[in-house]
C-alpha positions in Angstrom: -34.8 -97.5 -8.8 -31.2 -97.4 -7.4 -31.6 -96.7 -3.7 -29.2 -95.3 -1.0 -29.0 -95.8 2.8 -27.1 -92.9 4.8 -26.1 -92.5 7.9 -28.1 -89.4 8.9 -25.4 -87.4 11.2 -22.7 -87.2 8.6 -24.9 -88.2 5.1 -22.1 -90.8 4.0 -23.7 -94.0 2.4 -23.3 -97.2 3.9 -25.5 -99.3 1.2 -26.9 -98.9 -2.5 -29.3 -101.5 -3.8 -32.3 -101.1 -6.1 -35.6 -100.4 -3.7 -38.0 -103.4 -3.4 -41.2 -102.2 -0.7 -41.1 -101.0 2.4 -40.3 -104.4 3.8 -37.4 -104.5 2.6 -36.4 -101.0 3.2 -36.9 -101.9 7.5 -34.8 -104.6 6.9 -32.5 -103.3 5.3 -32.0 -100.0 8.3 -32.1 -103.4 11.2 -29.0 -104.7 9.5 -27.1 -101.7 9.0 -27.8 -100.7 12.4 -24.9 -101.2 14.8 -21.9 -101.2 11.8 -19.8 -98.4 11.3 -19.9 -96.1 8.7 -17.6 -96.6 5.9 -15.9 -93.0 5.5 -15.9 -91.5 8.9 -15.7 -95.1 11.0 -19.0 -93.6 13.5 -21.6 -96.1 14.4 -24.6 -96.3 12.4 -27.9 -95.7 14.2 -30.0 -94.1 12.2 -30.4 -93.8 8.3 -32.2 -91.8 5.7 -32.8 -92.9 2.5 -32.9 -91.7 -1.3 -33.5 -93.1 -4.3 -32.7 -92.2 -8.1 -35.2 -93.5 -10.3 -34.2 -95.4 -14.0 -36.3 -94.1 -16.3 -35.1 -97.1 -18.4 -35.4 -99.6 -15.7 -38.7 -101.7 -16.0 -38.9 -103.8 -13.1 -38.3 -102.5 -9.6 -39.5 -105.6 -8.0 -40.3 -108.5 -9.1 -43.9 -108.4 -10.4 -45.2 -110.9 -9.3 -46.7 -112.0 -5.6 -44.9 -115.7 -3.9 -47.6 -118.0 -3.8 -48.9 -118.4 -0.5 -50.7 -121.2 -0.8 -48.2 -124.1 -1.9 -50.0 -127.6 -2.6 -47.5 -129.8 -3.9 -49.1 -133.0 -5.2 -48.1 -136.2 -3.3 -45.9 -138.4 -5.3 -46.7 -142.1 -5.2 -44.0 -144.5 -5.6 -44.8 -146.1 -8.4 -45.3 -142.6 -10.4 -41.3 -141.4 -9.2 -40.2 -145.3 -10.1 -41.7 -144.8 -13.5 -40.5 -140.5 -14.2 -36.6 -142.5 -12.7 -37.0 -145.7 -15.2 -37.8 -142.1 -18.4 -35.4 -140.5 -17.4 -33.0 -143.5 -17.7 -34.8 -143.9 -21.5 -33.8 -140.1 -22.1 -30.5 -140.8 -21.3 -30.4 -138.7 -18.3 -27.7 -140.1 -15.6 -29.1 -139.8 -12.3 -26.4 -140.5 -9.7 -22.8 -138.8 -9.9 -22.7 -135.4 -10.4 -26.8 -134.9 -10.7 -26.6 -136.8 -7.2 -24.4 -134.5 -5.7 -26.2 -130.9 -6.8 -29.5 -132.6 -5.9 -28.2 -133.2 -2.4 -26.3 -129.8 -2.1 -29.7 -128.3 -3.6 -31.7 -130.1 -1.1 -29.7 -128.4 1.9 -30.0 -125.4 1.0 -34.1 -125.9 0.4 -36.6 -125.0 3.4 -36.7 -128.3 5.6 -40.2 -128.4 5.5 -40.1 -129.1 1.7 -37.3 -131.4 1.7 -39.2 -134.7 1.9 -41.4 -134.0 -0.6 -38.7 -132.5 -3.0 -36.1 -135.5 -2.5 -38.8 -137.2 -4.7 -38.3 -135.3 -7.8 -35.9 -136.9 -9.6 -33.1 -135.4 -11.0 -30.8 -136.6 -13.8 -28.1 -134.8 -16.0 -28.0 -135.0 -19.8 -25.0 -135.3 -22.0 -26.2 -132.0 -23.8 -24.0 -128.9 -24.6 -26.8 -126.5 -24.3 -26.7 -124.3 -20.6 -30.2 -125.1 -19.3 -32.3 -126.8 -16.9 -35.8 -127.9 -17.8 -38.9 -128.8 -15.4 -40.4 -132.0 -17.1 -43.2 -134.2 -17.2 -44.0 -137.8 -18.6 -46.8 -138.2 -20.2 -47.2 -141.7 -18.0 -46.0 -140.4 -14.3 -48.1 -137.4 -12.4 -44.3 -136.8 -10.7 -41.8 -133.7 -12.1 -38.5 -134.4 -13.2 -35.9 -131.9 -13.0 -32.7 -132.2 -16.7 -29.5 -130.5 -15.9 -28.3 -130.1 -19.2 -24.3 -130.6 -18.6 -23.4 -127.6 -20.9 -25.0 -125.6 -17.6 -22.4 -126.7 -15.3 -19.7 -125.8 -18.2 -20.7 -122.6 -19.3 -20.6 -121.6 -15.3 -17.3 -122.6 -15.1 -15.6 -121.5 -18.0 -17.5 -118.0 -17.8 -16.8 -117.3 -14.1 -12.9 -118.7 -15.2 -13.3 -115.7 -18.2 -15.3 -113.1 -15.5 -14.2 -114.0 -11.9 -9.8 -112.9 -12.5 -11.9 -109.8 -14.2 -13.2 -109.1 -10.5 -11.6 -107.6 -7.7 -12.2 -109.1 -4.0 -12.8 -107.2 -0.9 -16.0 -106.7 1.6 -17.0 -103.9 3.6 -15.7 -105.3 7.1 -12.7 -106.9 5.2 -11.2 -104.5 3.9 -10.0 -102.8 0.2 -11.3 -104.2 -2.8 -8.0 -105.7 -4.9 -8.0 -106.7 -8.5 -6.8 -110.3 -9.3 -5.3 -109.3 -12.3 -4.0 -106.1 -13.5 -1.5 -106.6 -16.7 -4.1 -105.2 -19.1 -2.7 -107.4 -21.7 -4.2 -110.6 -20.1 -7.4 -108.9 -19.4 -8.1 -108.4 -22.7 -7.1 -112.1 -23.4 -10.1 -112.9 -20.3 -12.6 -110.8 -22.2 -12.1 -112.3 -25.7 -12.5 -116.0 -23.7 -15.8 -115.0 -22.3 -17.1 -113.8 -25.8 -15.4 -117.5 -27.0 -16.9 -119.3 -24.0 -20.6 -117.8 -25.0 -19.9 -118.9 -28.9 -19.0 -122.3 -27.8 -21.9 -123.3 -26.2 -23.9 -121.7 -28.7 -22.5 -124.2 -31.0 -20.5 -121.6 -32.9 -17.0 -122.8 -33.0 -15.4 -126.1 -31.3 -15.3 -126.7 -27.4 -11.4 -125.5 -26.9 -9.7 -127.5 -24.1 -7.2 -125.2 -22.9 -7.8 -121.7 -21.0 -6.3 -118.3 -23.5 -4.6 -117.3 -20.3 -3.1 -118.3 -16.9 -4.8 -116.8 -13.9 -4.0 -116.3 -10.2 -4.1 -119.5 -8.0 -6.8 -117.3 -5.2 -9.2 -116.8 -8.3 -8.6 -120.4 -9.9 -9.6 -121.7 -6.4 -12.9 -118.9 -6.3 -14.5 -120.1 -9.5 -15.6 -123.9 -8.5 -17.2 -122.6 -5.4 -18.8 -119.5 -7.3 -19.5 -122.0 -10.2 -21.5 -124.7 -7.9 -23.7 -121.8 -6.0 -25.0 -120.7 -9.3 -25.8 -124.6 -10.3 -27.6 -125.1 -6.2 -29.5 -121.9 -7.5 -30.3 -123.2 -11.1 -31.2 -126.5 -9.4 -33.4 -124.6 -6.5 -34.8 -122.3 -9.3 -36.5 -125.6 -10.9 -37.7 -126.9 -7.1 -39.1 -123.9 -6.8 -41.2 -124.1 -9.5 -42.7 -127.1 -8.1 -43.2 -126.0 -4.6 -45.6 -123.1 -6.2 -47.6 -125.3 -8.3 -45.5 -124.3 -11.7 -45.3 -127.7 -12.5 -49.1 -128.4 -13.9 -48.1 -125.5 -16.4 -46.7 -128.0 -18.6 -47.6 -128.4 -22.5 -45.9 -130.6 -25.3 -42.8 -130.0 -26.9 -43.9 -131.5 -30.7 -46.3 -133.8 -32.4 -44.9 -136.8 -30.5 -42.9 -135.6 -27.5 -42.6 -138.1 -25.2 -42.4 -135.7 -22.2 -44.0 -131.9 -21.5 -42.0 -128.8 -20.9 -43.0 -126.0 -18.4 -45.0 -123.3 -20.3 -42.9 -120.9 -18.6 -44.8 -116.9 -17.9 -43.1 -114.1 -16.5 -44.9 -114.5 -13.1 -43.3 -118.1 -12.7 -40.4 -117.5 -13.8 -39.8 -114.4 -11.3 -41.3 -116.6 -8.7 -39.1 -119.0 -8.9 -36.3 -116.7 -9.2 -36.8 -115.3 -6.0 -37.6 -118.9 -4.8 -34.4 -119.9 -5.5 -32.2 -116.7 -4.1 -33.6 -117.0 -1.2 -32.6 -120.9 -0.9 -29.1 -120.1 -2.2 -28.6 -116.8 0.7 -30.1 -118.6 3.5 -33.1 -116.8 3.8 -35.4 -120.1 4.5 -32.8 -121.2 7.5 -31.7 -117.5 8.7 -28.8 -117.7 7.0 -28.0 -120.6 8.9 -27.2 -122.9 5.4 -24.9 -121.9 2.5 -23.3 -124.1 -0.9 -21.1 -127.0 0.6 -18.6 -126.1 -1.7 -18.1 -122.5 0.5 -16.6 -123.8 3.1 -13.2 -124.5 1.5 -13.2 -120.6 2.0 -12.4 -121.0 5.2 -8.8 -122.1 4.3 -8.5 -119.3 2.0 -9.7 -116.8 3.8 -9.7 -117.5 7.6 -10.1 -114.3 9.2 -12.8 -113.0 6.4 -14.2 -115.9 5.6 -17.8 -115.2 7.0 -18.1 -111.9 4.9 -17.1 -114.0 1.3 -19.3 -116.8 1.9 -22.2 -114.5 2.2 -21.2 -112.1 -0.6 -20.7 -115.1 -2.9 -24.1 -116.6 -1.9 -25.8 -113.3 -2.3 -24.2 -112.2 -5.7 -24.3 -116.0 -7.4 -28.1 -116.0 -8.2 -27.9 -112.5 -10.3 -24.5 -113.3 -11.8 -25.7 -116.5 -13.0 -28.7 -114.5 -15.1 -26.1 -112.3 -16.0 -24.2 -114.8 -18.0 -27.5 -115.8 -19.7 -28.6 -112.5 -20.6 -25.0 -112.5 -22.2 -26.2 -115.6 -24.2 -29.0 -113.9 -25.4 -26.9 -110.5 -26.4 -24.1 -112.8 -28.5 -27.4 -114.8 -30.0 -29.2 -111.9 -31.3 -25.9 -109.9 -32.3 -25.2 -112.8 -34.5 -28.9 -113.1 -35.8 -28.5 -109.7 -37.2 -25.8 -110.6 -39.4 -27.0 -114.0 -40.3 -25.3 -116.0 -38.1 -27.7 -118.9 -37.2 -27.3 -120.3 -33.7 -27.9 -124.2 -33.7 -26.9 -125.9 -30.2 -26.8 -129.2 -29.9 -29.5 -131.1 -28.1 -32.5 -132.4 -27.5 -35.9 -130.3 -27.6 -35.0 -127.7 -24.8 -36.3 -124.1 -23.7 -34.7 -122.3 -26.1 -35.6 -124.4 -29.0 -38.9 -124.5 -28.0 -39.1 -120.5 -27.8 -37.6 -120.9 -31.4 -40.4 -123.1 -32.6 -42.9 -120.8 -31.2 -41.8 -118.0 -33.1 -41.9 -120.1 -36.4 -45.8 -120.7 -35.2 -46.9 -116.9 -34.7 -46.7 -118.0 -30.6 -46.3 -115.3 -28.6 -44.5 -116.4 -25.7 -44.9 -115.3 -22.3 -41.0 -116.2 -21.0 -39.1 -113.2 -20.3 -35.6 -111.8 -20.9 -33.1 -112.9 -19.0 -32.1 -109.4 -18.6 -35.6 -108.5 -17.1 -35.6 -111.5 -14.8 -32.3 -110.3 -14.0 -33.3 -106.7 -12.8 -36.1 -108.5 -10.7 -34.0 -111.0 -8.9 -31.2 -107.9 -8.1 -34.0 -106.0 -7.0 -35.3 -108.5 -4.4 -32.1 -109.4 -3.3 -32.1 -105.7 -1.5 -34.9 -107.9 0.7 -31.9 -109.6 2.1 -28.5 -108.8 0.8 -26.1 -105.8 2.1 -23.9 -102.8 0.6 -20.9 -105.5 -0.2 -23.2 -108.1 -2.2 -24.8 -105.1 -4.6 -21.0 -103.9 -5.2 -20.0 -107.4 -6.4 -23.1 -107.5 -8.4 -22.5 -104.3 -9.9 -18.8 -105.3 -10.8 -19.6 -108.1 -13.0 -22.2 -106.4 -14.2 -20.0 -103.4 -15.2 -17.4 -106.4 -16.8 -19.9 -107.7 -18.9 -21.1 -104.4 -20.2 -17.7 -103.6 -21.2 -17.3 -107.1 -23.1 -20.9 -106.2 -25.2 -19.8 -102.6 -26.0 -16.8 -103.9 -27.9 -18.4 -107.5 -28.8 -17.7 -107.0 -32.8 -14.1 -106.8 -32.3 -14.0 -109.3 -29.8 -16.2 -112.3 -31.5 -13.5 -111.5 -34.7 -10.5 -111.6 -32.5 -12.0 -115.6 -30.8 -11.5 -116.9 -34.5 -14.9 -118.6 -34.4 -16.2 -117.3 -37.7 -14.6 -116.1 -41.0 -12.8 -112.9 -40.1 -13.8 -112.5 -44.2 -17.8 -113.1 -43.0 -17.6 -110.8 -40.1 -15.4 -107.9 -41.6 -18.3 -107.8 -44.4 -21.0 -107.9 -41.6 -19.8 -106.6 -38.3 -19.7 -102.9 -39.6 -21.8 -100.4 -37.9 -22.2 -97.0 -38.5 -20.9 -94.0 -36.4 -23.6 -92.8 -34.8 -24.5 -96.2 -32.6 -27.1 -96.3 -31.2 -27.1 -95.6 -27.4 -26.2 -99.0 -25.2 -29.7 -99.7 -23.0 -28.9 -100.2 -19.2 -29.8 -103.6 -18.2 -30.0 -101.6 -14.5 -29.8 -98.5 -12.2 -26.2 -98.0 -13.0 -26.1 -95.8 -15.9 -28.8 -93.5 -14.6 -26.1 -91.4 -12.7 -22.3 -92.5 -13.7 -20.3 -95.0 -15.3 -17.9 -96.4 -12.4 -14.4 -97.4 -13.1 -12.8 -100.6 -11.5 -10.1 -98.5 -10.6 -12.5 -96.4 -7.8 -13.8 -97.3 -4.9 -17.4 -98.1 -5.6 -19.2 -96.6 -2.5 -17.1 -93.3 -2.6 -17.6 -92.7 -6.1 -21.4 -93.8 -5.3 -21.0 -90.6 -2.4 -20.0 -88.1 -4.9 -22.5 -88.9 -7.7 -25.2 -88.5 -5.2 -23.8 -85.4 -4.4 -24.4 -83.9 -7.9 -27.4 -85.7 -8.7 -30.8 -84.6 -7.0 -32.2 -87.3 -5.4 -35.6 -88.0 -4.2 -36.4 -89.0 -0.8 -38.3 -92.6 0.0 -41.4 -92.1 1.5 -42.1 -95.9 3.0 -45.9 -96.9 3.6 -46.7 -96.2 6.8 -49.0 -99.0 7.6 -45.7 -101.3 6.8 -43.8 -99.4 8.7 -45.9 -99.7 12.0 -46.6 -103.5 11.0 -42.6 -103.6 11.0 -42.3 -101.5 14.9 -45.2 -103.9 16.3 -42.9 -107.2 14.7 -40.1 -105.9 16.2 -41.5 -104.9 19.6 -42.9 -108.3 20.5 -39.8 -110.1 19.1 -37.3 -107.9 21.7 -40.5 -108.7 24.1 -40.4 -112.0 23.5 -36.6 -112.0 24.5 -36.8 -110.4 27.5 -39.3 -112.7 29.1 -37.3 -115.7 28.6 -34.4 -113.3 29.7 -32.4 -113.5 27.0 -31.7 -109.8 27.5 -28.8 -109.0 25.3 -31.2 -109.8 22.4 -33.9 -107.9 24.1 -31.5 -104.9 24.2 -30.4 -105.0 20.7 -33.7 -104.9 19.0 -35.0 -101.6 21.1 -32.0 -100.2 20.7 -32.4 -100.4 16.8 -36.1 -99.5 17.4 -35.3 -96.2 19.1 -32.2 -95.4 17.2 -35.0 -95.5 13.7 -37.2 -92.4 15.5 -38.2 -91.4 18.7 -42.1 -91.9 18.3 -45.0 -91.5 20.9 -45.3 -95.6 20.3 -41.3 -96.3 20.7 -40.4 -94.1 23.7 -42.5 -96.3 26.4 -39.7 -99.3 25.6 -37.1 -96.6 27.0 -37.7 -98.3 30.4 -37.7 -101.8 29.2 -34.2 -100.6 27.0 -32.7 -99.4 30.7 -33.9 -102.6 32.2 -31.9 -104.6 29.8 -29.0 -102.7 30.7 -29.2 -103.1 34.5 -29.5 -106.8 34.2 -26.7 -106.9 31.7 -24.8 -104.7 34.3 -24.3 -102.1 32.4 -25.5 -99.6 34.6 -24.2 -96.1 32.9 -25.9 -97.2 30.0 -29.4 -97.8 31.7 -28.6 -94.1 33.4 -28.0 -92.7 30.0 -31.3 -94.4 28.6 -33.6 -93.2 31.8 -32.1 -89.7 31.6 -33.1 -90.2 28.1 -36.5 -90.8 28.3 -36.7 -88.0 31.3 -35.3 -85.2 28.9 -37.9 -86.1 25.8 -41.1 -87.0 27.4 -41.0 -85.0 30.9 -44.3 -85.8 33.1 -45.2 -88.2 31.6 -45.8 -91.6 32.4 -42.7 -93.3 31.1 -40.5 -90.4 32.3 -41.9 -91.1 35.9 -40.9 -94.9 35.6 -37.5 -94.3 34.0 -36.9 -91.4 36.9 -37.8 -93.8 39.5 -34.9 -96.7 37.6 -32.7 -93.9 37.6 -33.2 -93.3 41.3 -32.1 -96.5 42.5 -29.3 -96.8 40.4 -28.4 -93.0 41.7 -28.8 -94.2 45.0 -26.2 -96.7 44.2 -23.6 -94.3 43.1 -23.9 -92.2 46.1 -25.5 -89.1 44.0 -27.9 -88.1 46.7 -29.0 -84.7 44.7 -29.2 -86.9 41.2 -31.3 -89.2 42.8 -33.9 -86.5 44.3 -34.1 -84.9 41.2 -34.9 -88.1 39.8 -37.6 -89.1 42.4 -39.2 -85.7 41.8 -39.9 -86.7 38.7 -41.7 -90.5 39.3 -43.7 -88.5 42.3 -46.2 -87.6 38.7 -46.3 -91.4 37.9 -50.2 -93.1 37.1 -49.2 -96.1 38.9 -49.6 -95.2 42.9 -47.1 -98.1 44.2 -44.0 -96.0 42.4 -45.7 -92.5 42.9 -46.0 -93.1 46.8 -42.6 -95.1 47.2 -41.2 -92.1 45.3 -42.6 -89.9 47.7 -41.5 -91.7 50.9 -37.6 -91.5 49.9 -37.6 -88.0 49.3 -39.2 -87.9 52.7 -36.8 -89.7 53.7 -33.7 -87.7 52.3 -35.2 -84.7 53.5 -35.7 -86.5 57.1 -31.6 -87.1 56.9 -30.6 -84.0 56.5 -33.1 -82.7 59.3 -35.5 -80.6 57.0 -38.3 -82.0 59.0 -40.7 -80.1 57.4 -40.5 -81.2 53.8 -40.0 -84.6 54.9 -43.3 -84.2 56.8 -45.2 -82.9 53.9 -45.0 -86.0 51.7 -45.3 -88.5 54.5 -49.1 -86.6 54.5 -49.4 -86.7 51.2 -48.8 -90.5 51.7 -51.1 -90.7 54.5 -53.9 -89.0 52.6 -53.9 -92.2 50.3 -54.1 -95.0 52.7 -56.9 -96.5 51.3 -55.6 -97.2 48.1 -55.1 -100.8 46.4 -51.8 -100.8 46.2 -50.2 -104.3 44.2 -46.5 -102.3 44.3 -44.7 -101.5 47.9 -48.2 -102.2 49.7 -46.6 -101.5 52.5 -45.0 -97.8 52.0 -47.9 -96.5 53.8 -47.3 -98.4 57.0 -43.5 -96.9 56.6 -44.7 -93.7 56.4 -46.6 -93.6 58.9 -44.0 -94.8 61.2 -41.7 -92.1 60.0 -44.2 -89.1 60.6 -45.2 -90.7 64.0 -41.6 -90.5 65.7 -41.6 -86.7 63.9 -44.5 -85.8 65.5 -43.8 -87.4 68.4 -40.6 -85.3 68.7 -42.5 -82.4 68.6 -44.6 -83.6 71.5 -48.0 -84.2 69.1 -48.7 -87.4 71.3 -52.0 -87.9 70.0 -51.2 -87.5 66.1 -48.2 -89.7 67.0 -50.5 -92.6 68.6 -52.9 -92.8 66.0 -49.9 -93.2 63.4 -47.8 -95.8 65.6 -51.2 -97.6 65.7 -52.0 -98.0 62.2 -47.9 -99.2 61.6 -48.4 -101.7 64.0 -51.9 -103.2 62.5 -51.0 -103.2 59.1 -51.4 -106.9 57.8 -47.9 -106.5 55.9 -45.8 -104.6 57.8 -42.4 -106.4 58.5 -42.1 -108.0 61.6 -39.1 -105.5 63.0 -41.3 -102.9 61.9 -44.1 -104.0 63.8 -41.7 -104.3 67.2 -40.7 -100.8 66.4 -44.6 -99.5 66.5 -45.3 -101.6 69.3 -42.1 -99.7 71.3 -43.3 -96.0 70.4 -46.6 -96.8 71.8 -45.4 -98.1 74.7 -43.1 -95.1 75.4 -46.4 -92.9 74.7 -48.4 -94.9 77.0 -46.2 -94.5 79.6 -45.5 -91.5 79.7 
């Protein structure tokens, strides 16, 4: 389901990703809170969202749930001595390069795994075929992890085909550019992906030498780009033995001296989204990325931040991209009896080959489905900018398979006789299958601007609005209450005052609007006082009498008091005078008595100083002494009006009242005296 976030006031989108759950969806309105919306420039606070279902799409999240309940087996020294001394017998080579991506791997992998993971060894084998395998000796209870060295190669060469394809650009850093635009040399990059795919299918000879130059920026891209999808591959196979995969292991043969993972569709998509979120950061808060990013920050100095995380987001899904291209070029040339050998020893694919020849129905799925699963979740954590790179080289490739015939012919790999005889097809061909959302509502040219064309397809298609589970949804408000909670006790209050900002910006509900006060107190103590005012006045307009409204009025007062607005800040009193707790309701009282004592309206200031006084015997844990005040107040009124008695009484119960302030007390004791000696 392709999904779209808009800002609500003007209905412009400011993010498209397929839907995942409701979850996600929160997540995704927290992070686009605060930004600025991409056509008009205002600041996003609240979004609606639609969605456009595919009614070829098959996965619109991954189907299967994480495993909660993670027991990786302890490894005994003796068992990882003895998978390290097989995997030397395999031929594997453990240090060098498979030394470096296990280390990279491991920093990317949640610390709490690390120690247990570090165990697993992890060697690289001189094969051409781009896979990784989770393994198991027969003689050691401890994993192994073979990265096949055709893996790393067919990265490389496809992202050196794909990436100069590509334009660059994210949302805060401005236009998207293409790297190249003579239309002569793209052509020349899309016959070299089809080549690069036909190579390490073992059709055709490894060539040496690129068909093309390409710009220096993109040349420097692809190692970086090339090494995130390898951490992923590599954190793809650790995941598998964090969630218990790793028993799942049957022979490969007769005599096999090792086990391959029996591989379903729900590990597989586990894993998947095991390894995404390793590669984005989403174990560390995005706190860890790929070593290999950081030479970005030489490149690009000033938008650095923003490529880092769009490479890290898009990497995972463009990496199953480029093996669901595998598979397309494979079963193009099965039709035509092209036979695919790569070289190698037993690996996935030949094992799903041997399966077939034994009736097996196996459970692994397409790299195209896994590929709309792991896109999907990424909506969990990614942003508008990482689905638009996604979308790009997802667009690229689909241009490469709708010409493929003529592109496989023009590589050279096989007879051109062979594949003019076979690579005919007939006019009407068959409609292409969408391996996502996109073709539900448009094709999208390179040439456009992705999110503007996205704006006016939405436009003419009729959308259906996203109606999030409402139990999720509260689950979300009650997370993010005590988090912004949690900050404002330890006083970290700029924290505090983001989260209930973005809490009150999603919807003005009967459970948000109480944090209206705790929002204004944020404000004051980050001394921004015209925001706290515009926050009480706030709460005041939407909930008057109620409780809140009475505790934001009273805030308001004091600040009001501050500014010398005198009629603001009665106004504002008025309204705490209806407040539950009797401190604020009773101090609220006693200032307008007071203003109205100042500018000699004795008699209003009279009446609440009684309606004080009529309360005297409540508990008060707030202003416990405003009663005492009050009664000092009325007694020098009355006294003034020559009600000596009244007066007495009042000057009496000032001057015993076990709080009152000491000058307070001196001030009693004087009035009585007076009256006394009259």
């Amino acid at each position: 389901m392709q999904f779209f976030a808009r800002r609500l006031e003007c209905k412009h989108i400011v993010w498209a990703g397929p839907l995942v759950d409701t979850a996600a969806t929160m997540n995704v309105a927290v992070e686009l809170h605060g930004r600025p919306c991409p056509t008009c420039g205002e600041t996003v606070r609240k979004v609606d969202f639609v969605a456009i279902r595919s009614s070829s799409s098959m996965f619109d999240e991954p189907p299967a749930p994480r495993n909660a309940e993670n027991k990786l087996a302890e490894a005994s020294k003796v068992d990882v001595k003895r998978t390290g001394q097989r995997l030397a017998e395999l031929g594997a080579e453990t240090g060098g390069l498979a030394a470096v991506l296990k280390e990279a791997a491991l920093g990317l992998t949640p610390p709490q795994w690390r120690g247990a993971l570090e165990k697993i060894p992890v060697g690289i084998l001189q094969t051409y075929e781009p896979n990784a395998e989770c393994i198991r000796f027969k003689d050691s209870a401890v994993p192994a992890i073979v990265f096949h060295q055709g893996l790393a190669g067919y990265l490389f060469k496809m992202n050196r085909s794909i990436f100069p394809l590509q334009g660059l650009g994210s949302m805060s850093g401005g236009a998207i550019c293409r790297f190249v635009e003579d239309e002569k040399t793209r052509s020349a990059l899309r016959v070299q992906a089809v080549d690069t795919a036909l190579e390490f299918l073992g059709v055709g000879k490894p060539r040496s030498k690129v068909l093309v130059e390409i710009p220096t920026i993109a040349r420097f891209l692809e190692m970086p780009l090339t090494r995130t999808m390898s951490a992923f591959v590599l954190c793809h196979e650790y995941g598998h033995a964090v969630l218990n995969h790793a028993d799942e292991l049957r022979s490969v043969g007769r005599d096999a001296a090792y086990y391959l993972l029996d591989r379903s569709r729900a590990m597989e998509f586990e894993a998947d989204t095991w390894g995404q979120d390793s590669v984005i950061g989403a174990f560390t808060s995005g706190k860890n990325l790929e070593p290999s990013l950081a030479m970005l920050d030489d490149l690009f100095p000033g938008g650095a931040p923003e490529v880092k995380q769009d490479i890290s987001h898009a990497a995972p899904c463009v990496a199953l991209l480029y093996f669901e291209f595998l598979d397309v070029i494979e079963e193009r040339l099965a039709r035509h009896g092209i036979d695919v050998a790569a070289q190698g020893a037993p690996t996935r694919r030949r094992a799903r080959m041997a399966g077939k020849k034994a009736s097996e129905h196996s459970s692994h799925p397409s790299n195209k489905e896994r590929f709309q699963a792991l896109y999907a979740h990424l909506s969990e954590h990614g942003n508008f900018t990482a689905h638009t790179w996604v979308g790009a080289f997802e667009m690229l490739l689909d241009e490469i398979k709708g010409d493929l015939d003529k592109l496989i012919d023009k590589t050279g790999a096989v007879a051109p006789t062979r594949l003019a005889r076979r690579f005919r097809w007939p006019w009407s061909e068959p409609k292409r299958e969408s391996s996502s959302w996109r073709d539900t509502i448009t094709m999208i040219d390179d040439d456009d601007d992705t999110r503007i064309k996205l704006q006016e397809v939405l436009q003419k298609v009729e959308g259906q609005e996203v109606k999030l589970d409402e139990a999720e949804v509260w689950r979300h408000f009650e997370r993010q209450k005590k988090r912004a909670r949690a900050h404002f006790d330890k006083k970290e209050y700029a924290e505090a005052e983001r989260i209930y900002t973005q809490i009150l910006d999603s919807g003005e509900t009967t459970e948000s609007v109480p944090l209206y006060h705790l929002l204004g107190q944020c404000r004051e103590r980050l001394g921004d006082q015209q925001g706290a005012i515009a926050v009480y006045r706030r709460c005041l307009e939407i909930v008057p009498g109620s409780d809140f409204a009475a505790l934001c009025g009273f805030s308001l007062a004091l600040l009001l008091f501050d500014k010398k607005d005198p009629n603001g800040a009665e106004t504002a009193l008025t309204a705490a005078t209806t407040s539950h707790s009797p401190g604020i309701r009773l101090q609220a009282m006693f200032w307008l008595g007071e203003m109205a004592h100042k500018r000699h309206d004795v008699e209003t200031a009279l009446r609440w100083y009684r309606k004080i006084w009529a309360e005297r015997d409540t508990e008060l844990d707030l202003f416990p002494t405003v009663v005492a005040h009050a009664a000092l107040n009325m007694g020098s009124a009355l006294q003034a009006r020559g009600q000596f008695a009244q007066a007495t009484k009042l000057f009496e119960y000032a001057r015993d009242f076990h709080a009152i302030e000491p000058n307070n007390r001196a001030i009693a004791e004087q009035h009585l005296r007076t009256l006394r000696g009259r």
